[in-house]
TILUM-290177 format. One record per residue (C-alpha): residue in one letter; y, x, z. Coordinates in nm, 4 decimals. Example, Ala and Ser with C-alpha at 12.3 -4.5 7.8 and 13.67 -1.06 7.14 Angstrom:
<tordren><residu>A</residu><c2>-0.4500</c2><c1>1.2300</c1><c3>0.7800</c3></tordren>
<tordren><residu>S</residu><c2>-0.1060</c2><c1>1.3670</c1><c3>0.7140</c3></tordren>
! end
This chain:
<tordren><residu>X</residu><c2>10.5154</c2><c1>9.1250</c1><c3>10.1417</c3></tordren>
<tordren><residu>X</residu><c2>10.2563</c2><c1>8.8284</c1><c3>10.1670</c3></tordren>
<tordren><residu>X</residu><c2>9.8763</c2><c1>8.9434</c1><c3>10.1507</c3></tordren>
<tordren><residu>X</residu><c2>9.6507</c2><c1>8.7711</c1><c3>9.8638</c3></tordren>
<tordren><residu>X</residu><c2>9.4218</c2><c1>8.6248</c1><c3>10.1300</c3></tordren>
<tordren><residu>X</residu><c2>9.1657</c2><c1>8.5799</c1><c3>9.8245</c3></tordren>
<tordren><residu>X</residu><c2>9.1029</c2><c1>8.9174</c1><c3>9.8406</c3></tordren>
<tordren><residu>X</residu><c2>9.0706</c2><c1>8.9735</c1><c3>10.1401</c3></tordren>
<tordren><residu>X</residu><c2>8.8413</c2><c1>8.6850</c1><c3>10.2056</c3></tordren>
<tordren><residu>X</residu><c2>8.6429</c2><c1>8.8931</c1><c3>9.9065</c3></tordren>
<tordren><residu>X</residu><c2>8.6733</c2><c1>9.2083</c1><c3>10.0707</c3></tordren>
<tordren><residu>X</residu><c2>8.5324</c2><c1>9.0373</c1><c3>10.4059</c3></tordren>
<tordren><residu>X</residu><c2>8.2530</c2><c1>8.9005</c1><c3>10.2324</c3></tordren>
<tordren><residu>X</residu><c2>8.0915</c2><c1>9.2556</c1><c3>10.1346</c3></tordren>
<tordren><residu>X</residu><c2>8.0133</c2><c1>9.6018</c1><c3>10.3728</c3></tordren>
<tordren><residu>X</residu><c2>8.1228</c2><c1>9.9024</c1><c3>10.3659</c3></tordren>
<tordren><residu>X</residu><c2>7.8207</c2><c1>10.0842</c1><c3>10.2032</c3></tordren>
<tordren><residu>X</residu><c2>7.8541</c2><c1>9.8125</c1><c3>9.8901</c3></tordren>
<tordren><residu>X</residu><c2>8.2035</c2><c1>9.9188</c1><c3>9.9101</c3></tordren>
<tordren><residu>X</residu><c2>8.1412</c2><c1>10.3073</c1><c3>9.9211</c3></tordren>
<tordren><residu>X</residu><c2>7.8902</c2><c1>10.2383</c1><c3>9.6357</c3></tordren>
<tordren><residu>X</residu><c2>8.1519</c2><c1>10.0734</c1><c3>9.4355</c3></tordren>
<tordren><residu>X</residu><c2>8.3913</c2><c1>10.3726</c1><c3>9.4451</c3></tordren>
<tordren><residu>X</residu><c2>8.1043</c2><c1>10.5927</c1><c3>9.3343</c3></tordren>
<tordren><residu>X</residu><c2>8.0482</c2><c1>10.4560</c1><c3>9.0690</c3></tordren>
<tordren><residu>X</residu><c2>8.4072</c2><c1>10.3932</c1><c3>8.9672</c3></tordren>
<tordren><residu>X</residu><c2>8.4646</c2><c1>10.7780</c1><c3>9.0269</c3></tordren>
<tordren><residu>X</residu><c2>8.6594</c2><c1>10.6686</c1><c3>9.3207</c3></tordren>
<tordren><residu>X</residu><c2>8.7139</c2><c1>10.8420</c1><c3>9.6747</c3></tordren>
<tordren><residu>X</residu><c2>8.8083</c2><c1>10.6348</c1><c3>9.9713</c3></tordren>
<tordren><residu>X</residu><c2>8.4869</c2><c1>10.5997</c1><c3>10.1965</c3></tordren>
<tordren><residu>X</residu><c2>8.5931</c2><c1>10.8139</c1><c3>10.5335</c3></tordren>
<tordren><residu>X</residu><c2>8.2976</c2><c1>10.9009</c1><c3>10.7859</c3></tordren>
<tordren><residu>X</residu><c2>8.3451</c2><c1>10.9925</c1><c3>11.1717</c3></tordren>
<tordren><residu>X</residu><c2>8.5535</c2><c1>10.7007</c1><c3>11.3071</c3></tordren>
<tordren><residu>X</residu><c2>8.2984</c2><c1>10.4992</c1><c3>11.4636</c3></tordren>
<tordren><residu>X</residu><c2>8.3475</c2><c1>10.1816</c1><c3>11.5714</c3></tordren>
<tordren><residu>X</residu><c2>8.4320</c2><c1>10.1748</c1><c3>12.0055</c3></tordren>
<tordren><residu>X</residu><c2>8.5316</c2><c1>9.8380</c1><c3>12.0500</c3></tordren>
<tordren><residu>X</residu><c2>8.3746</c2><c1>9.5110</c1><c3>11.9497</c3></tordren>
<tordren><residu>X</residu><c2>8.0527</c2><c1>9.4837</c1><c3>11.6823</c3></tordren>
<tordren><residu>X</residu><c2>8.2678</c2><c1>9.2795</c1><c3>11.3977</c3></tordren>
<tordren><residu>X</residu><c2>8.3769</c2><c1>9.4070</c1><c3>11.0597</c3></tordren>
<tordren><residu>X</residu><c2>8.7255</c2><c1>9.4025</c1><c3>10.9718</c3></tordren>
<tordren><residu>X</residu><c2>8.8932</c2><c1>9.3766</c1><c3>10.6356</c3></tordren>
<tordren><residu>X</residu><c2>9.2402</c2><c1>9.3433</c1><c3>10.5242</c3></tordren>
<tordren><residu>X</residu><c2>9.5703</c2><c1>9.5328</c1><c3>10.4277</c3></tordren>
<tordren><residu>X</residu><c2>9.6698</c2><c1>9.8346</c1><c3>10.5662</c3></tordren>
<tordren><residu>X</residu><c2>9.9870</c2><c1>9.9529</c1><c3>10.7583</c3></tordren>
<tordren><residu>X</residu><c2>10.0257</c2><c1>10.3107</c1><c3>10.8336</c3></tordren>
<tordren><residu>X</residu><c2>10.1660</c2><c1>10.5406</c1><c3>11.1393</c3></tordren>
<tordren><residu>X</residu><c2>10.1708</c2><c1>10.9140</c1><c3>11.0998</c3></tordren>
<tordren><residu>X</residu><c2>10.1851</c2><c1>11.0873</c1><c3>11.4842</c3></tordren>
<tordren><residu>X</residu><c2>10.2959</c2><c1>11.4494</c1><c3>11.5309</c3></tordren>
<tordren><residu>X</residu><c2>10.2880</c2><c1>11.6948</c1><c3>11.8536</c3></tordren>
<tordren><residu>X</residu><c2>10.6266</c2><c1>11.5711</c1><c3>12.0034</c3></tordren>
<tordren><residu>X</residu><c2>10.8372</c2><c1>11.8973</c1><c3>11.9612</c3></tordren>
<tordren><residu>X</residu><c2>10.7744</c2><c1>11.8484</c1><c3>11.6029</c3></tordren>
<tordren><residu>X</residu><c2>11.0289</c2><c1>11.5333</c1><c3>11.5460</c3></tordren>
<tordren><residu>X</residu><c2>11.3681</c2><c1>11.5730</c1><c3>11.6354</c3></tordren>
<tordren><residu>X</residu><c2>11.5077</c2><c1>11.3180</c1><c3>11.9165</c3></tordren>
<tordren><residu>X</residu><c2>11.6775</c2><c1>11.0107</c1><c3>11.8137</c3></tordren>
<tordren><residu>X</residu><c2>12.0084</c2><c1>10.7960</c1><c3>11.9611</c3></tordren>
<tordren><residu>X</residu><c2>11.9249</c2><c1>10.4789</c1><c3>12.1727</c3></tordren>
<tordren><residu>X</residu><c2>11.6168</c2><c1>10.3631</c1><c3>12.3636</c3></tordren>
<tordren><residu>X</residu><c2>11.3193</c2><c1>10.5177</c1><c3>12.3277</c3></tordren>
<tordren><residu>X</residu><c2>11.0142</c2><c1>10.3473</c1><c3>12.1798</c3></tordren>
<tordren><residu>X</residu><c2>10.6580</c2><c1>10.4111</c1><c3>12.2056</c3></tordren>
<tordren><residu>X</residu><c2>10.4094</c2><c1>10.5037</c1><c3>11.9653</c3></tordren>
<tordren><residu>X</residu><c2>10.2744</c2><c1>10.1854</c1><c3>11.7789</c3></tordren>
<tordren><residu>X</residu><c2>10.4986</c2><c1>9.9402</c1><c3>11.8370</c3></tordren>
<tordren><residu>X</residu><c2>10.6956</c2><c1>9.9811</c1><c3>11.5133</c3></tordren>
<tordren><residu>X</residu><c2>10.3403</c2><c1>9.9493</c1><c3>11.3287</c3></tordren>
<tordren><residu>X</residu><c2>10.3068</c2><c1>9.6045</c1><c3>11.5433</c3></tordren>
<tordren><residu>X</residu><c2>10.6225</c2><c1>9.4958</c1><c3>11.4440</c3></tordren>
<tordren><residu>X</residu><c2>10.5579</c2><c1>9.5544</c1><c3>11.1044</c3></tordren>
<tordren><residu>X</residu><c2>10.2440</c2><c1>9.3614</c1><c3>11.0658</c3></tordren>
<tordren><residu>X</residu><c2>10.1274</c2><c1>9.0182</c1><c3>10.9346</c3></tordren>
<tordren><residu>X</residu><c2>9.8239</c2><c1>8.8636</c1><c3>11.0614</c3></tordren>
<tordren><residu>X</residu><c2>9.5444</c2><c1>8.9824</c1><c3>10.9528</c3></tordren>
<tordren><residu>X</residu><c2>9.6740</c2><c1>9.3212</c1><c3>10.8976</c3></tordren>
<tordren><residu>X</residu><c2>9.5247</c2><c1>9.6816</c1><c3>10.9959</c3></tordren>
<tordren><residu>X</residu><c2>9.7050</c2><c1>9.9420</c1><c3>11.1451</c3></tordren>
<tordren><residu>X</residu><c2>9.6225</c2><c1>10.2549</c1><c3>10.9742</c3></tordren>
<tordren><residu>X</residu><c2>9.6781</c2><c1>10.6237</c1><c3>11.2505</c3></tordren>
<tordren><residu>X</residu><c2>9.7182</c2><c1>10.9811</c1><c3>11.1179</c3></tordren>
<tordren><residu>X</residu><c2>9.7509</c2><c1>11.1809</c1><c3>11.4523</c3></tordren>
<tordren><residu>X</residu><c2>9.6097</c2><c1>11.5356</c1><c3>11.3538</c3></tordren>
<tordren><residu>X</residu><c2>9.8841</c2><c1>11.6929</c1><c3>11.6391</c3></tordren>
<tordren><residu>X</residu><c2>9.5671</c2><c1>11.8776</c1><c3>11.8166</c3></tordren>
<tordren><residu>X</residu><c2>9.6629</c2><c1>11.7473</c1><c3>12.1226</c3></tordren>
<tordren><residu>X</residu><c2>9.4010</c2><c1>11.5716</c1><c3>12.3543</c3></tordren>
<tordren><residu>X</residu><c2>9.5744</c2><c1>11.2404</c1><c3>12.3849</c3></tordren>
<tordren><residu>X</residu><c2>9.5694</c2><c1>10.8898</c1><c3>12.2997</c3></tordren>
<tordren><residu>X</residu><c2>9.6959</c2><c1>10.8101</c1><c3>11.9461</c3></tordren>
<tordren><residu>X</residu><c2>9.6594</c2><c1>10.4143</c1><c3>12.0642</c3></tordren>
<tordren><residu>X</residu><c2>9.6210</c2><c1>10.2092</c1><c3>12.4266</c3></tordren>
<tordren><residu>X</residu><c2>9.5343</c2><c1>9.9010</c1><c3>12.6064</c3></tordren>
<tordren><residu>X</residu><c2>9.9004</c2><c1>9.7488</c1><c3>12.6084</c3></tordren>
<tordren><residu>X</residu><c2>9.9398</c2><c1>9.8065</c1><c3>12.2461</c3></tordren>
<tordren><residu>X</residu><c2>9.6168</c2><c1>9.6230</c1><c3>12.1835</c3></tordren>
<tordren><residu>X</residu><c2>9.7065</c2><c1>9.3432</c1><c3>12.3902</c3></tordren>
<tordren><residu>X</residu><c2>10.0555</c2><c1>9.3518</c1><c3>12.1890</c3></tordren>
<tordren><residu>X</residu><c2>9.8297</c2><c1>9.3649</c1><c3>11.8576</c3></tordren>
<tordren><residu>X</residu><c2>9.6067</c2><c1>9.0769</c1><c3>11.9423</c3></tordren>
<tordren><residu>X</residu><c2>9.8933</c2><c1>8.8766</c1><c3>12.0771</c3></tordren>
<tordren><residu>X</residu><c2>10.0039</c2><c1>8.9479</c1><c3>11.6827</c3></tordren>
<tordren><residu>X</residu><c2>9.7466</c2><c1>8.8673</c1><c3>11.5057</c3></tordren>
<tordren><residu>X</residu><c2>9.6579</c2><c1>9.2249</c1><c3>11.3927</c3></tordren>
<tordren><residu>X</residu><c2>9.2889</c2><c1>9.2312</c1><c3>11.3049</c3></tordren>
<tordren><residu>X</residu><c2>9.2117</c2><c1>9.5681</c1><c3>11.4427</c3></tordren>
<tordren><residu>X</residu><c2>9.3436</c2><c1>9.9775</c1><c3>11.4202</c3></tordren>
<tordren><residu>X</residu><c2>9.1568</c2><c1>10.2908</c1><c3>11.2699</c3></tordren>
<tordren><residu>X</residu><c2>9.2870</c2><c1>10.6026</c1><c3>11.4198</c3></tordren>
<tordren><residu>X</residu><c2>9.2027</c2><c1>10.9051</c1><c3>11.2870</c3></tordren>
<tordren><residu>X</residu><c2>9.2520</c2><c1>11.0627</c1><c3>11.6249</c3></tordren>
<tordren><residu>X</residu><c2>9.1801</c2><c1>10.9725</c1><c3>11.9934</c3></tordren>
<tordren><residu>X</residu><c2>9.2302</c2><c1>10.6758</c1><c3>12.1763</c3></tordren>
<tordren><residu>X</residu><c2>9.2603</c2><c1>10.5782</c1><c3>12.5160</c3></tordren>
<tordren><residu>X</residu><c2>9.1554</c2><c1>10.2036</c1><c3>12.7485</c3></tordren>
<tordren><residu>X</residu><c2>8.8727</c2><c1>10.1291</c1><c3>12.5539</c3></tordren>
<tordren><residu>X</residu><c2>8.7124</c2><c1>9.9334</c1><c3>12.8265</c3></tordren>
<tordren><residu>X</residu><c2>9.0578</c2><c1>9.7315</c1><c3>12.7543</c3></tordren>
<tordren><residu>X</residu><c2>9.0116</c2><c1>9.6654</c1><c3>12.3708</c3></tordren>
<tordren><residu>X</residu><c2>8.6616</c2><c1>9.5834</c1><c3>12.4426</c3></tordren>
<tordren><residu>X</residu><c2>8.7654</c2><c1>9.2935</c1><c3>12.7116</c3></tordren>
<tordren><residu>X</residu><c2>9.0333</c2><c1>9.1811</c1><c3>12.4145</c3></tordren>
<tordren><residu>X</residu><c2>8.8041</c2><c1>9.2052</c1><c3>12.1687</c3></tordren>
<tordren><residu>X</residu><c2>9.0060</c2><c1>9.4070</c1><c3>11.9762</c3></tordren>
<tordren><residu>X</residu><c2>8.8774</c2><c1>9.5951</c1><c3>11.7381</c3></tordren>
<tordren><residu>X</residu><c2>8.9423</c2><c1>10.0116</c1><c3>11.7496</c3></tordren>
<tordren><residu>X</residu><c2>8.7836</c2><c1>10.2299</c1><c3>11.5145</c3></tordren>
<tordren><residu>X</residu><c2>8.8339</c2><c1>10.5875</c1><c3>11.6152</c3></tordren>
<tordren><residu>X</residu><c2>8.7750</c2><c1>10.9644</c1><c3>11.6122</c3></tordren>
<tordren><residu>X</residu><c2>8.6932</c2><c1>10.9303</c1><c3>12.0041</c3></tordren>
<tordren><residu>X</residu><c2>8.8215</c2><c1>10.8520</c1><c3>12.3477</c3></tordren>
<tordren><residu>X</residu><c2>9.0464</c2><c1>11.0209</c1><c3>12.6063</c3></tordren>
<tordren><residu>X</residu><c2>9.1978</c2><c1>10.9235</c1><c3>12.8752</c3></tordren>
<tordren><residu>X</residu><c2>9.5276</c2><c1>11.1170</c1><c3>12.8662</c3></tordren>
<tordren><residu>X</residu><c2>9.8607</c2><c1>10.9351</c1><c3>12.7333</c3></tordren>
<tordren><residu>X</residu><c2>10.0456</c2><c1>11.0061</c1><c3>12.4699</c3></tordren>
<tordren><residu>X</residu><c2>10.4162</c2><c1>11.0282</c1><c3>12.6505</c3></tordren>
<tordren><residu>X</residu><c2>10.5800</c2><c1>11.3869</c1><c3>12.6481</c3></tordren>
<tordren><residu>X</residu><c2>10.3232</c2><c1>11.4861</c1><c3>12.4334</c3></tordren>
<tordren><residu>X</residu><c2>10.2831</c2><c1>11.2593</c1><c3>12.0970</c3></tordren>
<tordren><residu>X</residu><c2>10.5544</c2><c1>11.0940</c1><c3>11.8978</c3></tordren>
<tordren><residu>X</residu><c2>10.5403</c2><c1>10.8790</c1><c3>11.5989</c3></tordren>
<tordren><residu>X</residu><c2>10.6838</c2><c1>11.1030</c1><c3>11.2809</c3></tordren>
<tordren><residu>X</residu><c2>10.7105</c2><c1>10.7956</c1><c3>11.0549</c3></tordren>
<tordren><residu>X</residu><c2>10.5847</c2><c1>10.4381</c1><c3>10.9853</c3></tordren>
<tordren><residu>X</residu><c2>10.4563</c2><c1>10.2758</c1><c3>10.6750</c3></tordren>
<tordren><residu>X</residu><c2>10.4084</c2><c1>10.6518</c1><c3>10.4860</c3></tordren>
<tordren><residu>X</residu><c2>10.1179</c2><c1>10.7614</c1><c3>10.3351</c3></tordren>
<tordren><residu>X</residu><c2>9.8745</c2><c1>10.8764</c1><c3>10.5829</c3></tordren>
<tordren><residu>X</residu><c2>9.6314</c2><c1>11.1453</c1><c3>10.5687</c3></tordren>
<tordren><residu>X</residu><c2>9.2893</c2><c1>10.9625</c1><c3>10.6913</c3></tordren>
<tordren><residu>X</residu><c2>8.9545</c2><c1>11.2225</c1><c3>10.6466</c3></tordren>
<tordren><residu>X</residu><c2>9.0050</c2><c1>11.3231</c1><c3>10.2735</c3></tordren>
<tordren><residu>X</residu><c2>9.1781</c2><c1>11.0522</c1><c3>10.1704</c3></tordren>
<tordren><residu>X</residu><c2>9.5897</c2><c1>10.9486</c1><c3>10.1492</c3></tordren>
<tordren><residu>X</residu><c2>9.6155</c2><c1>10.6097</c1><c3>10.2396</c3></tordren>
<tordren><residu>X</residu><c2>9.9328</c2><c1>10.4062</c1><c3>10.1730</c3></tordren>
<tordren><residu>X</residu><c2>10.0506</c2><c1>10.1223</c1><c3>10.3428</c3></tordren>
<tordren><residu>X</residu><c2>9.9545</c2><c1>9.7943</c1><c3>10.1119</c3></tordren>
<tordren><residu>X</residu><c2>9.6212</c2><c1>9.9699</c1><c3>10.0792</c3></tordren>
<tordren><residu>X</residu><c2>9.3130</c2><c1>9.8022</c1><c3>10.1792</c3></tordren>
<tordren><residu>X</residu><c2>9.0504</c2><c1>9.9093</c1><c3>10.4305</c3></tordren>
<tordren><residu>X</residu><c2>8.7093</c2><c1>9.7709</c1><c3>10.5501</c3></tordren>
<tordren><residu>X</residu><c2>8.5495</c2><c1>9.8842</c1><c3>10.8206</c3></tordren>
<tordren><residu>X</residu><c2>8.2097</c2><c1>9.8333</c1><c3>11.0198</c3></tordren>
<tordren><residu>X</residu><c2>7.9166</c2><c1>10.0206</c1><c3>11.1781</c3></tordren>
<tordren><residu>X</residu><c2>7.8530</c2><c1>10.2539</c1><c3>10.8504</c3></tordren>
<tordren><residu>X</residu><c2>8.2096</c2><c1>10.3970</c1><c3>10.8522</c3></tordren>
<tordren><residu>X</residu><c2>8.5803</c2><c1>10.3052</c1><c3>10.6913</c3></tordren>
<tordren><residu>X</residu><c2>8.6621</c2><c1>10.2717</c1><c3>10.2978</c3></tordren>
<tordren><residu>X</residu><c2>9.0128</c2><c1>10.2333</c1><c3>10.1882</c3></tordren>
<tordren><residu>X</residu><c2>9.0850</c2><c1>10.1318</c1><c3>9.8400</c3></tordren>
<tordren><residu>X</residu><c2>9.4330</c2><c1>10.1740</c1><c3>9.6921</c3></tordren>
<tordren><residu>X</residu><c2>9.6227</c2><c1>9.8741</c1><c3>9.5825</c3></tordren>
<tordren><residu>X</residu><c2>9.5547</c2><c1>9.9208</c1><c3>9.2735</c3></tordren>
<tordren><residu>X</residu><c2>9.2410</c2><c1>9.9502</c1><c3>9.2379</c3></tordren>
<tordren><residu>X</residu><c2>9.1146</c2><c1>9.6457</c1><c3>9.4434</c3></tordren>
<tordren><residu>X</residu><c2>9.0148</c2><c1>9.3914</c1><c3>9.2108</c3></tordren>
<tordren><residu>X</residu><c2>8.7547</c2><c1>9.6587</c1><c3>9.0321</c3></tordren>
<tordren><residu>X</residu><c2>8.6579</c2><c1>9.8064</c1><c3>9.3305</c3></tordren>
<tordren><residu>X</residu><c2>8.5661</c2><c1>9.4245</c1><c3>9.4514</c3></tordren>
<tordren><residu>X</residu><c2>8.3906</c2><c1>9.3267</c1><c3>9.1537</c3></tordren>
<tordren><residu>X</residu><c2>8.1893</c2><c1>9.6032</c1><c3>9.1356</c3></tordren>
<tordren><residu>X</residu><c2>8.0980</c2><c1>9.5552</c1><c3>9.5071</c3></tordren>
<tordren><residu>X</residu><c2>8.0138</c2><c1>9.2407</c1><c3>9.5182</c3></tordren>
<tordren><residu>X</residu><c2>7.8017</c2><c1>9.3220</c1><c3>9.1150</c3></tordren>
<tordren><residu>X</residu><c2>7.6284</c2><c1>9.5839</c1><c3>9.3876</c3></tordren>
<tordren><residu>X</residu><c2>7.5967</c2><c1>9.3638</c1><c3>9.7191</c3></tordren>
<tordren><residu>X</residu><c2>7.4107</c2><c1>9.0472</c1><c3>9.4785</c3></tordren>
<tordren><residu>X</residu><c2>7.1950</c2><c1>9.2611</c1><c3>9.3276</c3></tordren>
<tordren><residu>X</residu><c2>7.0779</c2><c1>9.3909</c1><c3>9.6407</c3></tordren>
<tordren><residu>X</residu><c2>7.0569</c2><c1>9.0900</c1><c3>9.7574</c3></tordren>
<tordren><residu>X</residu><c2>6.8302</c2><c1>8.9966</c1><c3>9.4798</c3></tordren>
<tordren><residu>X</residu><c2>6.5971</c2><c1>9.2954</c1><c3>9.5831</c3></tordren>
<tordren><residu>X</residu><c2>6.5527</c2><c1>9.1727</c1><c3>9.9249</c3></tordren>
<tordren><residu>X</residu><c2>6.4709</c2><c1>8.8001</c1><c3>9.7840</c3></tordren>
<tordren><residu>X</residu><c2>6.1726</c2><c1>8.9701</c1><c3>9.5778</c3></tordren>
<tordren><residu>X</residu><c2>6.0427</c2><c1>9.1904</c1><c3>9.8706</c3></tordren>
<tordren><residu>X</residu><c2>6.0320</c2><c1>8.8623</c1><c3>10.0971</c3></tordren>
<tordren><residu>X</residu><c2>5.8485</c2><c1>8.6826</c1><c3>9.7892</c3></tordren>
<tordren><residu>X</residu><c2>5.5910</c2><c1>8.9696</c1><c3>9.8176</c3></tordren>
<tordren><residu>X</residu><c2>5.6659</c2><c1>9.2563</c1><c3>9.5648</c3></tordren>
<tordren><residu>X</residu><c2>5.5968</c2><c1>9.5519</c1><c3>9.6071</c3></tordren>
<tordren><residu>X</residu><c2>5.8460</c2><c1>9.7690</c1><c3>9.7725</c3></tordren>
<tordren><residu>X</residu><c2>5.8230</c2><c1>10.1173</c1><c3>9.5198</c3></tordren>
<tordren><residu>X</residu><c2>5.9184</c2><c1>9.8562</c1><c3>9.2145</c3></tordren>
<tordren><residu>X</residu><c2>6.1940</c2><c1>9.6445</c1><c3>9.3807</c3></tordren>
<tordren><residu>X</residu><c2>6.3491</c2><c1>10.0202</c1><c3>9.4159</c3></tordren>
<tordren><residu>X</residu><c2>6.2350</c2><c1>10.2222</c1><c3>9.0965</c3></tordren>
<tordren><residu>X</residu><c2>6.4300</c2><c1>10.3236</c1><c3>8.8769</c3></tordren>
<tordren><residu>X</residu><c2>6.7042</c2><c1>10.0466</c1><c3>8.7969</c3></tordren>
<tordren><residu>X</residu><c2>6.7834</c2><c1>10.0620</c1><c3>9.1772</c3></tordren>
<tordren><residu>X</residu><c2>6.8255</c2><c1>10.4766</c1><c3>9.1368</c3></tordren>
<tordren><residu>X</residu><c2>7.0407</c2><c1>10.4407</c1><c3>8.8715</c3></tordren>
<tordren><residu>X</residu><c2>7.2645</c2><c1>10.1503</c1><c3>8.9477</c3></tordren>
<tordren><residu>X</residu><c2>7.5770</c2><c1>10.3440</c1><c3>9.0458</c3></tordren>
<tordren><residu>X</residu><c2>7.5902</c2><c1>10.5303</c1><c3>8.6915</c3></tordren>
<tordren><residu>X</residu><c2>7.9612</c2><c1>10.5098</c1><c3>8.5579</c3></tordren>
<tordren><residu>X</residu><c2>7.9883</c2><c1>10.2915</c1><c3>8.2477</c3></tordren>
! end
């Protein structure tokens, strides 16, 4: 399916605390902290496609070749797309790696967000690929891991992410919005991100700091 690059040239444009804002005051959940970012300093934005990883002896084997963890999710990308990881297995061991980053890159993926370990980070960094992760370990995946499905809803934090979705990420955290939702989550965002905007413009023109933030700033993210 083609990605409206309008909105995710929108989605670029804000951060991730405008965007966290957004959902709370749309009654929304998405925002997803712990997955900090370990490789490169940019901010990535775009659709999402999901990979859900198991311990091994949980998923039955299957006829032909075998094929590693992450390269269906590769294969099932467009540019600019996100790779979305569940791996809650328990087991210390990478979820992603440094060839499937090169492989990524090479695709024009614009980054991964594991919710799990990951592993040649020094490798991703010399890519500039960006990983956003639970943590680092050196220890592979093989005869331990294995992918129990591709392009399923994924459990990420507290929040099911489908693939479609959209995610933003940056040095505050991860929100995902559903599909569905993305158009009000953006307006309201970028409503959020001008005003802002607007507040630092009359601190740098010399007012006072207690009345650029009083009380329309404390109670901006009422619902309607």
């Amino acid at each position: 399916m083609a990605i409206d690059q309008s909105l995710v040239a929108r989605l670029q444009r804000v951060d991730v605390c405008a965007v966290s804002d957004a959902l709370d005051k749309l009654g929304m959940r998405g925002y997803v902290n712990g997955l900090p970012r370990l490789a490169t300093e940019a901010r990535i934005g775009g659709r999402v496609v999901t990979a859900r990883l198991v311990a091994k002896d949980q998923v039955a084997p299957t006829a032909g070749p075998p094929r590693h963890l992450g390269t269906t999710a590769i294969a099932n990308c467009l540019v600019g797309d996100i790779i979305v990881i569940e791996s809650r297995s328990g087991i210390e061991a990478g979820s992603w790696g440094g060839i499937l980053t090169l492989g990524a890159k090479l695709k024009g993926v614009a980054g991964v967000i594991s919710d799990g370990l990951v592993r040649d980070i020094d490798e991703s960094r010399e890519h500039g690929f960006p990983v956003f992760a639970r943590g680092t370990t050196a220890r592979t995946a093989r005869g331990r891991i294995a992918e129990a499905g591709n392009q399923c809803p994924v459990a990420i934090g507290d929040v099911t992410v489908h693939p479609g979705d959209y995610v933003l990420a940056d040095g505050s955290g991860v929100a995902f919005i559903a599909a569905a939702d993305i158009e009000r989550v953006l307006a309201a965002a970028e409503a959020i991100a001008a005003r802002e905007a607007a507040m630092a413009g009359a601190l740098k023109s010399g007012q006072a700091i207690h009345e650029v933030m009083g009380a329309s700033y404390e109670h901006m993210l009422k619902k309607d």
